[in-house]
N, C-alpha and C positions, 0 to 999 in steps of 0.2 A: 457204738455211740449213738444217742439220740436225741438231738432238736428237741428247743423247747417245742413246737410247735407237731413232735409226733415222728417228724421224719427220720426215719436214719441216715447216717451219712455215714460214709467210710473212713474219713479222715474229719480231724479238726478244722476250727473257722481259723485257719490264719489268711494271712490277705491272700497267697494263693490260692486257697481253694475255696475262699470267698469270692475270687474272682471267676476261677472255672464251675462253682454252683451261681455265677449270674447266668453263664451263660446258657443255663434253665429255665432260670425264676427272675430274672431282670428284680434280685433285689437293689432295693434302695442306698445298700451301702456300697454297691459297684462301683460306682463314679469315683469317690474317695477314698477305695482300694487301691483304681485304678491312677489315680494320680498321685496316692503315696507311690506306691510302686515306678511311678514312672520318673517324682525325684529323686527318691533313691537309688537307683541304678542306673542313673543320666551317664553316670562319668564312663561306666564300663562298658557302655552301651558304644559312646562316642569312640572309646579307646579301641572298642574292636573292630570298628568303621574304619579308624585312620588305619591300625593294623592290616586292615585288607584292602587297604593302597589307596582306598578317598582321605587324603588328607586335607587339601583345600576342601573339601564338601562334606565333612565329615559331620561339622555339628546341623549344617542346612537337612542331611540325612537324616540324621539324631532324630532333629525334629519333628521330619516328617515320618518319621519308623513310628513314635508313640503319639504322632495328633491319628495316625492308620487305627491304630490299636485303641486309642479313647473314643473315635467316630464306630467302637464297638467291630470293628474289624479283626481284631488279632487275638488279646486275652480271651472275647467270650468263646472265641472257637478250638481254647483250646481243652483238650481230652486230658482226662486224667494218666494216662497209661504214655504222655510225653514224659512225663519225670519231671525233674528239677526245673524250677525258673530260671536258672543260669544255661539248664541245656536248651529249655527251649526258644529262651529268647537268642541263644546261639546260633541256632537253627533260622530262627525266623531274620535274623538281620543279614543272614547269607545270602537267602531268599532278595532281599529286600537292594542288596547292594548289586547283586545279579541284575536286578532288573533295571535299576540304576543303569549299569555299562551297557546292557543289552538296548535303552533308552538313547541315551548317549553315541552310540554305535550308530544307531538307525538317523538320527539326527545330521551322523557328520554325511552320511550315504544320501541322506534328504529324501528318502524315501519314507512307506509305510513299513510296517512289519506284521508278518504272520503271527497268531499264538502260538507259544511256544511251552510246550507242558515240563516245567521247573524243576520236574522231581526227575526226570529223566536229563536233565542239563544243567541242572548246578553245580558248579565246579566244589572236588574234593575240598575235605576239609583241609586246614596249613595248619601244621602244628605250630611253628612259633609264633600264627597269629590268635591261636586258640591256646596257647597261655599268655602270651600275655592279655587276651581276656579276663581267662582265670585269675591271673594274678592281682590285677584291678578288682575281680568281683572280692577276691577277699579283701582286698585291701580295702572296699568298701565294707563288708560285713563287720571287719574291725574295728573301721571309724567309729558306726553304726553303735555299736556294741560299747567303745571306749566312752563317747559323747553320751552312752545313759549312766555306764557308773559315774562320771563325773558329774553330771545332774544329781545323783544319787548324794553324792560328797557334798555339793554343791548346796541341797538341799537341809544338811545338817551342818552348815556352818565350815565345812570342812577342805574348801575347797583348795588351799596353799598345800594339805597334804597329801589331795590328790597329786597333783601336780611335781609333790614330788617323789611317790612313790608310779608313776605312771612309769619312769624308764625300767623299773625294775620288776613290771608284772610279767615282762615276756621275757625278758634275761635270766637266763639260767645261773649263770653269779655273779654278784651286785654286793658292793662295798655296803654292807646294812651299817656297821658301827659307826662309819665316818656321816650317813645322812642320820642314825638317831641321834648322833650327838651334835647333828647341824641341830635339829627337831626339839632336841631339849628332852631326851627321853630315853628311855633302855633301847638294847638292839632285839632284846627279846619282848619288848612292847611292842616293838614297831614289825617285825617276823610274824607276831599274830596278827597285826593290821594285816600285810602284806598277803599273809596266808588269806584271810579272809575276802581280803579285795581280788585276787585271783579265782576264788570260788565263787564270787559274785562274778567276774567278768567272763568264766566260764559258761557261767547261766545263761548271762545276758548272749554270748557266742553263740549259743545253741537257742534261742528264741529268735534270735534274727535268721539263723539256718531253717529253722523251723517254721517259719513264713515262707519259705522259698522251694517247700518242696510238700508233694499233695499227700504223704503219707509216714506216721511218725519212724517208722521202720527205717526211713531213708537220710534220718537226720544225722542220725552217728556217720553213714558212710561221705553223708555230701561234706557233715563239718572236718572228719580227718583228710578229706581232697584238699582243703581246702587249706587248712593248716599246713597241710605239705607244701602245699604252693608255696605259703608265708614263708615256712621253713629253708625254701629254696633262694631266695631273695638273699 
């Protein structure tokens, strides 16, 4: 693939690796990469804080984990060969909450503290606190993804039929005759809506996956993780 401007790049502009090529070329849409990205995954961000035992400190964390990362501390350093924005911001809040109790620690001791090199003493990952990150992260991508088709509905007037075909894009069997005939319509008019509105919310599924990971390769594998997660709820 190639830049208008000549370059090749490996991977598409989506906000991740618009974010990991600022931290080359400090382009101009960095900032507001970086701040989509950082309302967008506020909630999962918080949810795996509290998860890993700051629950009173969790959002004061939050905030100060992505003002680190917007003062150009975290996204622009990171490599492309971390993988997924879900793993790496996984990574980076572990880091992050570490230092936190290691802080904390030194404080109640009222002493100083030595450096302490992170990669050799951050404590294992926990699995049930690394899904229910995951679980939050799709449950965000969902929203994400649900809030454009219904813009899209929205858009054409249509938006009472979103609404009510919204419970039955993820349900596997859904009473279609009893809502076409709320609708005012066939079950077989409303089965190709439905069809179609699942093929559009698939797209949209996989464009917000696809922001969040630095190469197209890795979108099928992050979006079926991730639907499993959903799956498991």
């Amino acid at each position: 693939m190639t830049h208008g401007n000549g370059h090749a790049f490996p991977f598409p502009a989506t906000r991740w690796s618009r974010v990991v090529q600022a931290r080359r070329d400090e382009l101009p849409q960095a900032q507001a990469a970086l701040e989509e990205l950082c309302q967008a995954y506020w909630q999962p961000v918080t949810g795996y804080i509290r998860a890993l035992g700051c629950v009173e400190h969790a959002e004061d964390l939050a905030q100060d984990f992505f003002a680190q990362f917007l003062r150009a501390e975290g996204f622009q350093q990171a490599q492309q060969e971390r993988g997924t924005l879900r793993s790496y911001l996984k990574a980076a809040i572990r880091h992050q909450v570490w230092h936190w109790r290691r802080d904390q620690a030194t404080q109640r001791r009222g002493g100083g503290h030595e450096a302490i090199e992170l990669d050799e003493n951050i404590p294992a990952a926990d699995t049930a606190s690394d899904l229910a990150y995951d679980e939050q992260w799709a449950l965000t991508v969902l929203e994400r993804a649900l809030s454009a088709l219904k813009a899209g509905y929205a858009r054409r007037g249509r938006l009472l039929l979103y609404e009510q075909l919204k419970p039955t894009l993820l349900a596997q069997d859904s009473d279609l005759a009893a809502l076409a005939s709320q609708l005012g319509i066939t079950r077989n008019a409303l089965a190709v809506e439905q069809h179609r509105a699942r093929r559009r919310l698939a797209d949209l599924l996989r464009a917000q996956v696809a922001d969040t990971v630095p190469d197209p390769a890795e979108i099928d594998p992050e979006l079926l993780h991730l639907l499993r997660v959903l799956a498991r709820q």
